[in-house]
C-alpha positions as CSV (number, residue, x, y, z in Angstrom):
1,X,0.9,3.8,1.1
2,X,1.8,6.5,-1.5
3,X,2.9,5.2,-5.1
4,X,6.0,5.9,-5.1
5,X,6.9,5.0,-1.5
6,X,10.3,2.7,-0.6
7,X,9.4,2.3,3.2
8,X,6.8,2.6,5.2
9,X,7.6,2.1,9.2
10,X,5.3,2.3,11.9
11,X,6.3,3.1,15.2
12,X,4.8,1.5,18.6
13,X,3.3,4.5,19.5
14,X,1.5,4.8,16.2
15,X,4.0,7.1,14.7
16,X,4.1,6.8,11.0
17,X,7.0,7.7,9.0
18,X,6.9,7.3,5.1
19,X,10.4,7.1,3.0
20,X,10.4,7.7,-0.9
21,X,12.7,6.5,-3.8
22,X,16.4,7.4,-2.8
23,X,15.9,8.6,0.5
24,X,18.2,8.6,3.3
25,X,17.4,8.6,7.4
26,X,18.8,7.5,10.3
27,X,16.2,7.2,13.8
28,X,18.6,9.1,16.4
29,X,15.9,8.2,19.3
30,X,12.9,6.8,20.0
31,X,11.6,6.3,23.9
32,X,8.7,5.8,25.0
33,X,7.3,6.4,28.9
34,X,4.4,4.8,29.3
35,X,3.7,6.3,32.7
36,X,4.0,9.4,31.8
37,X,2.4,8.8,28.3
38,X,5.4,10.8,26.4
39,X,7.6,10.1,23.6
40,X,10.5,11.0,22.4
41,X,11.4,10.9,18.6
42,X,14.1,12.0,17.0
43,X,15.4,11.2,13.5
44,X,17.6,12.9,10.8
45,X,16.8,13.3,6.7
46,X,19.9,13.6,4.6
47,X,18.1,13.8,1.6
48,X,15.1,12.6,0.0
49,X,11.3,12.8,0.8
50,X,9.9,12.1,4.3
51,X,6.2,11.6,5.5
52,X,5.8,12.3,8.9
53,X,2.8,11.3,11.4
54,X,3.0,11.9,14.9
55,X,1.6,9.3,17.0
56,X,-0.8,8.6,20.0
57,X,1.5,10.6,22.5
58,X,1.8,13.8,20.3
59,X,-0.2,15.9,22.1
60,X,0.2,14.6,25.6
61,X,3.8,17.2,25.8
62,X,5.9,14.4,23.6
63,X,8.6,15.7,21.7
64,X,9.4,14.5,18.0
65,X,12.3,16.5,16.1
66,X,13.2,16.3,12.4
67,X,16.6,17.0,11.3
68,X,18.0,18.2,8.0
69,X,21.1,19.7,6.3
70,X,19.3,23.1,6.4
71,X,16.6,23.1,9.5
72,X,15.3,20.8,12.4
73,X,11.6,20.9,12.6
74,X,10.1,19.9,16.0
75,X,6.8,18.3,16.1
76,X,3.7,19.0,18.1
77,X,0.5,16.4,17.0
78,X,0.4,16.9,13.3
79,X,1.5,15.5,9.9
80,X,3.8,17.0,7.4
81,X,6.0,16.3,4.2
82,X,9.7,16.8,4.3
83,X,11.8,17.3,0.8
């Protein structure tokens, strides 16, 4: 993990999300449907920094949203920083 990082949780699809100091999220959803190989994800930031890594479904039409105080990002099979 990152110096710096407070948490580091992986999910069981592989989705990786990465917490620094004095950060603040809550994990609204997470599904999984194996028979149709989709996930859902969805999670909230109140503040803070966020690492985010969609997992093995993220490009089989999964949908993984990120919510803030000023946008909600949705997710399609990449990796991106939140501050």
């Amino acid at each position: 993990s990152e110096p710096g990082t407070k948490l580091h949780v992986r999910l069981l699809d592989q989705t990786v999300i990465t917490l620094g100091p004095n950060s603040e999220v809550v994990l609204d959803d997470f599904a999984i449907n194996p028979a149709a190989n989709t996930a859902e994800v969805s999670l909230k930031l109140s503040r803070g920094l966020l690492r985010f890594v969609g997992g093995k479904h993220a490009e089989t039409g999964s949908r993984y949203q990120v919510r803030t105080p000023v946008s909600t990002i949705g997710v399609r099979g990449t990796a991106f920083d939140v501050k």
